[in-house]
N, C-alpha and C positions, 0 to 999 in steps of 0.2 A: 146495616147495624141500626138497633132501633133503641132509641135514648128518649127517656124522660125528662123532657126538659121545662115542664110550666112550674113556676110558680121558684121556691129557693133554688131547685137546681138550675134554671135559665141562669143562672150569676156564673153559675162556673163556663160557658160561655167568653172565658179570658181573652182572647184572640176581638172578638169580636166589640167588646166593649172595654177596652182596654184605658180607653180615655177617661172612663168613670169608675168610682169605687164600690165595688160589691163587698157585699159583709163585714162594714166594717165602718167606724165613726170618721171619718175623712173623708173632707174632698177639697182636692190639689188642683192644681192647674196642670190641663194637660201639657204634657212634652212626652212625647214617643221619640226622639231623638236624642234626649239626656243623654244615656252617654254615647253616642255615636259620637255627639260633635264633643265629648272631652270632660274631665274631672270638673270643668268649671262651672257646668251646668248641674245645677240642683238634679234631684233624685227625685220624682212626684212616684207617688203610690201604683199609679195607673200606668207607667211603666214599668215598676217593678214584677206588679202582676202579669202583664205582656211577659217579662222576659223568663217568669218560672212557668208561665203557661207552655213558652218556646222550650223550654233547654231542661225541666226537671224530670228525669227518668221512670218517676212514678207511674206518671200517666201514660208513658209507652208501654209499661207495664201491664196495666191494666186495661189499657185497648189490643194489645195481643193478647191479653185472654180473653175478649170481646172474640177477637178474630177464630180463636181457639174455638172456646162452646158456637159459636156461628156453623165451623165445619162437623160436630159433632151433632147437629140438626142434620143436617146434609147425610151424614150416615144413620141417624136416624129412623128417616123415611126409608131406607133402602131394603128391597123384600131380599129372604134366605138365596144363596146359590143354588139352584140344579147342584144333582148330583148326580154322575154317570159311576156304574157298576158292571164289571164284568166276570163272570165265573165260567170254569169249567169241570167238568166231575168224569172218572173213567178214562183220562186222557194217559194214563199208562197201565192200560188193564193189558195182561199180558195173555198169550193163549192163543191169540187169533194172526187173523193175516197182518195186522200192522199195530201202532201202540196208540193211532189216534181215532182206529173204528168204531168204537164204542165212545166215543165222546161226546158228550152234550153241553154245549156251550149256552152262556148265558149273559144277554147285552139289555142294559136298561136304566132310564134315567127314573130319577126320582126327584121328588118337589116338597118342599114341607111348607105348606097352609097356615100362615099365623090366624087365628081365630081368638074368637073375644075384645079385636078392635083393639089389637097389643101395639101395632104399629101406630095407628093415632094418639092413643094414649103416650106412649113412645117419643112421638115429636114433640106433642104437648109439654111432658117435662124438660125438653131439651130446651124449646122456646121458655118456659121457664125460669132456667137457667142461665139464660141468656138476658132475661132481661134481672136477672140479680146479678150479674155481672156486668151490667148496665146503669143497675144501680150503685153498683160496689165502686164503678170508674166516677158517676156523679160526684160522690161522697167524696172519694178522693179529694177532687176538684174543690169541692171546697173547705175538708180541711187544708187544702194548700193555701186555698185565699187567705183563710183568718190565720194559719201560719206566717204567709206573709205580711198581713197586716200587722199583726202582732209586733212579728219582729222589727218592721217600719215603726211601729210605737215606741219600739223600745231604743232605737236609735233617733225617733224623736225626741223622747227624754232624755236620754244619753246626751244630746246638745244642751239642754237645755240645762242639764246639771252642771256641765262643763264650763258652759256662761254662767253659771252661776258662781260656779267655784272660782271662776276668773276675774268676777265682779270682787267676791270676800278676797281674793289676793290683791286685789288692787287698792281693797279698802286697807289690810294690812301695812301693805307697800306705804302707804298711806298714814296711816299711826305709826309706822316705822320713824317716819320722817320727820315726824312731830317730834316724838320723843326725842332722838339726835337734838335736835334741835332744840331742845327746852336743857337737856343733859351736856348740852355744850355753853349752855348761857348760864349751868350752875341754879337751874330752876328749881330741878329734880335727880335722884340719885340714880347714878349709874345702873342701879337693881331694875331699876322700870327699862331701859336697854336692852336688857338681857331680857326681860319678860316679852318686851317688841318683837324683839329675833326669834324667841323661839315661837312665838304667835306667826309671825312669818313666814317661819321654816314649815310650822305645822300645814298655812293654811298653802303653798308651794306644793309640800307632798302630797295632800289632796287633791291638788289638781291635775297633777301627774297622776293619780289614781284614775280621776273620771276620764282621763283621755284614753288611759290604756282599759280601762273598762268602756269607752266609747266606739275604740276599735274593734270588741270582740262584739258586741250589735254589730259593727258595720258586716264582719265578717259572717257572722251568722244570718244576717237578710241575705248578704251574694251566696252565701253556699246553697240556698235557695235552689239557684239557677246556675251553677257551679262556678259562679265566680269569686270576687275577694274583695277586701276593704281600697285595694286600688282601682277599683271600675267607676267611687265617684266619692267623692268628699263630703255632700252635704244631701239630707233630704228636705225636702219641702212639704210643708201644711201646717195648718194653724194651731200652735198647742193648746187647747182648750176643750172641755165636754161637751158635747152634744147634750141638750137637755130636752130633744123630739124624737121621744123612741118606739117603736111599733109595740103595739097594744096584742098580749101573749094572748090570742083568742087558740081555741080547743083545736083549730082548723088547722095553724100556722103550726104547733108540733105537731099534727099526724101526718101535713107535707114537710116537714124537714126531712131532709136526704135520710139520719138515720132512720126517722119511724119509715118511711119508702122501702131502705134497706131491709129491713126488722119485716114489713110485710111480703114482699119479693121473697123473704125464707119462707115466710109462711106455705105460700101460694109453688113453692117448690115442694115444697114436703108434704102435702097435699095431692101432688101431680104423682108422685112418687108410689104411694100408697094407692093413688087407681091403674098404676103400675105394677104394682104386685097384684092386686085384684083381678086384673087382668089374666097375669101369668098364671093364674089357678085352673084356666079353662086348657085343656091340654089341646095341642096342636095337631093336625092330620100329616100324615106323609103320604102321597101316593106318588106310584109307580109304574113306569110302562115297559116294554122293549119285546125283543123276540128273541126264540131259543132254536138252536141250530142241533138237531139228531142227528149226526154222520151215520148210523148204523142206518135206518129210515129213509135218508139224504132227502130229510124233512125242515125244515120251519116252522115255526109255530111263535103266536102273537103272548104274551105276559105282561100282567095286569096284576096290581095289587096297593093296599091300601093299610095304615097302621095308624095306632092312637096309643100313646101312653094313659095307663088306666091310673086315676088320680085315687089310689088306695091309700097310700100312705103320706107322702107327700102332696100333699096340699098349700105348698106355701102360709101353711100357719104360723112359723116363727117370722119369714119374712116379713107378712103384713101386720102380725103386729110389730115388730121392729118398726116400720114406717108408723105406723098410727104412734106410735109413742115419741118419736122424733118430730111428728108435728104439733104433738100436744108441746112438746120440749121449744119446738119456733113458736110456738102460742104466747107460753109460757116468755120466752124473751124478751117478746114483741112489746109486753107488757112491763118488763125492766125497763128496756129502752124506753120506755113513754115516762115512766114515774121519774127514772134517772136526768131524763130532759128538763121535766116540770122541774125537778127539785134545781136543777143547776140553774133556770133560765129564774127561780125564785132568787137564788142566792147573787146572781147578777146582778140584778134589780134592787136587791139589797145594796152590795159594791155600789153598783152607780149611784143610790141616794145619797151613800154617805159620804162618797168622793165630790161630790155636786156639791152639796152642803159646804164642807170642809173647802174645799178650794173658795163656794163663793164667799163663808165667813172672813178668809184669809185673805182675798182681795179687797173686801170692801174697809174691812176693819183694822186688821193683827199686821198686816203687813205695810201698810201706811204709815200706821202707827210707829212700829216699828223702828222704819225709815227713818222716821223723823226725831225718834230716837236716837238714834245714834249719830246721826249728822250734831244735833244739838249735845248728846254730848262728844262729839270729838272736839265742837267749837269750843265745849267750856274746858275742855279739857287745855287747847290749847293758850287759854286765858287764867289756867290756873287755880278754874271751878269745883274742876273731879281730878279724882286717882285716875292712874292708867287701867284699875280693877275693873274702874265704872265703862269706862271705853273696851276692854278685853268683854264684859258680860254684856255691852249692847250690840258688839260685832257678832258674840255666839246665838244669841236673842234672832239676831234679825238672821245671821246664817240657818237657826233652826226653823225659823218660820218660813221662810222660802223653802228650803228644803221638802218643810212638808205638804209646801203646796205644789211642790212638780212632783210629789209621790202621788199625791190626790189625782192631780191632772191624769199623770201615768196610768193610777187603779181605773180610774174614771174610765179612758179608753178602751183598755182593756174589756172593761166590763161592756160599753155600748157595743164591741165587737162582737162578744160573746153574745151579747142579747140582740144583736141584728141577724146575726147566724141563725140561732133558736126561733125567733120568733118573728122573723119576716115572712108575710103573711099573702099582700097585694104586689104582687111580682109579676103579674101577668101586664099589667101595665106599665108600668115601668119596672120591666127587669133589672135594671143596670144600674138605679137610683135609690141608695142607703135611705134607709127612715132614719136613721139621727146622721143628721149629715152638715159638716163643718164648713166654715166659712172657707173659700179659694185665699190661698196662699198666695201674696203677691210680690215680685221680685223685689218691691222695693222697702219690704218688712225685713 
């Protein structure tokens, strides 16, 4: 079985470099043992992909059909059968001294001559075939990667929300307690209570949202590899962009799996078409054997030869049917390249603007923020601000974190998509993401 494997496709190579992350903005610390040894061991990347490279149905899929077009080579090559032929003529003429006197029998094999070089032609498209099912199994392989990356992403954020929303209920819990407190000493009216509670209760149900929206990530990464949100509690790597992305050169889309895929048709439907041209040249049959005369009580040697005369049929519709079916893979070949460019553009887009937004959010809005509402929960509690002022710099600072783990989130997404697209130098290090993240360490 013969696989293309330089350059993006060496990543689908899962088994093999299982410890490092292909296609995709992370990198973990490895553990191939997560969860063998138990839910309490983080989840890294690098085994998730080990375990969908092991257990997801896909790719058995599409290496028996490797196995499939492999045996259809094999038949391929293989020349027409012999044919054995026997007749008799006059074996019930009546008249005479017996009914098989007059009889002339007739024993003879026959051979049919492929000519016009139909059978190499013939294997050629099977070999063909075979290796766009070579490519079709690549492809695969790494839409599963950036499948699971993804889905790792999105159960990264899914933490990441979860702590968040954990963080705003505890700051609630927290104004709760003020209030009580101020509302028991006769500070403030019973109404700012009621406002606390249901601040409270709101930011409570939230959180119970992102948990059960945290479990359907988890379950959608194990369904991967057919398992569930019980094979491991937590994943590991560092929530943040990569801001070192490989540079889309002309080179790195005509080796992405699909444009490989997109040529592989081409290069069949082509095979195809010197395949019908072939079939135009008609084939010889010849013949040999001996005829048996009972009247004579003779022998006699036969020989003969035959050629279908290409009068009418000439494989004209055939071959143009193929010629037009390659123009039609041409024609695609050429979707696929424009539809790459325009997605690995709009990627690039995402990840500036997710870069951006996150770093403004960190450096600036979200500090800010912070100290915001610290300062006013203090004056609140001295009797400086309304509970208004405190309810709007809780939603202040809940919105702005908020949008920076959507940033974060977009941000990944996108460097996945654009290390898929446009990873380029993979012969030297196959196994080594161009935007690739800080190792995640146990004690973060």
């Amino acid at each position: 079985m013969k696989h293309s494997l330089s350059k993006i496709a060496a990543l689908c190579l899962l088994c093999c470099i299982a410890h490092t992350l292909p296609l995709s903005a992370f990198q973990t610390g490895a553990n191939n043992n997560a969860l063998a040894s138990g839910r309490s061991e983080p989840l890294t990347l690098s085994r998730a992909l080990s375990l969908v490279a092991e257990s997801n149905p896909e790719l058995n899929v599409s290496e028996l059909e490797i196995r499939a077009v492999s045996a259809r080579i094999l038949q391929a090559g293989l020349r027409p059968n012999p044919e054995f032929s026997a007749g008799a003529e006059n074996f019930l003429a009546m008249g005479g001294t017996g009914i098989f006197r007059y009889t002339e029998s007739t024993f003879q094999v026959s051979q049919r001559l492929e000519l016009g070089g139909k059978r190499a032609v013939r294997v050629r498209a099977r070999e063909k075939e075979l290796a766009l099912a070579g490519e079709m199994l690549e492809l695969k392989k790494v839409e599963l990667i950036a499948a699971a990356s993804l889905a790792f992403a999105e159960v990264l954020a899914g933490q990441e929300r979860l702590a968040n929303q954990r963080e705003l209920a505890q700051l609630a819990r927290q104004a709760h307690a003020i209030v009580v407190e101020r509302v028991a000493a006769g500070k403030v009216s019973p109404v700012e209570q009621t406002r606390a509670t249901v601040a409270l209760s709101s930011a409570q149900l939230e959180e119970e949202k992102q948990l059960k929206e945290l479990l359907a990530a988890k379950d959608w990464l194990a369904a991967l590899w057919g398992g569930s949100q019980e094979d491991f509690d937590t994943v590991q790597a560092v929530f943040e962009i990569p801001s070192a992305l490989p540079f889309a050169a002309k080179s790195c889309i005509e080796s992405s799996p699909e444009m490989k895929l997109a040529a592989a048709a081409v290069d069949l439907r082509r095979s195809l078409v010197d395949v019908e041209r072939a079939a135009r040249r008609p084939d010889l049959t010849v013949s040999a054997g001996f005829k048996r005369l009972n009247l004579e009580d003779l022998n006699s040697w036969v020989a003969g030869a035959s050629i279908p005369l290409p009068i009418f049929d000439r494989r004209q519709g055939a071959i143009a049917e193929a010629r037009i079916r390659m123009d039609k893979a041409t024609s695609e070949k050429k979707v696929v390249e424009w539809r790459l460019r325009a997605g690995l553009v709009q990627a690039r887009h995402d990840h500036e603007i997710a870069l951006l937004e996150a770093k403004a959010l960190t450096q600036t809005a979200l500090p800010a923020s912070k100290e915001a509402l610290a300062a006013t929960e203090e004056g609140y509690r001295f009797g400086k601000f309304d509970f208004l002022n405190v309810l709007d710099a809780q939603r202040t600072y809940a919105e702005l974190h908020r949008r920076y783990i959507e940033a974060v989130a977009s941000g990944l997404k996108a460097a996945i998509e654009i290390d898929r697209l446009a990873r380029c130098d993979s012969s030297a290090h196959p196994a080594r993401p161009a935007g690739e993240m800080k190792e995640a360490s146990h004690e973060e």
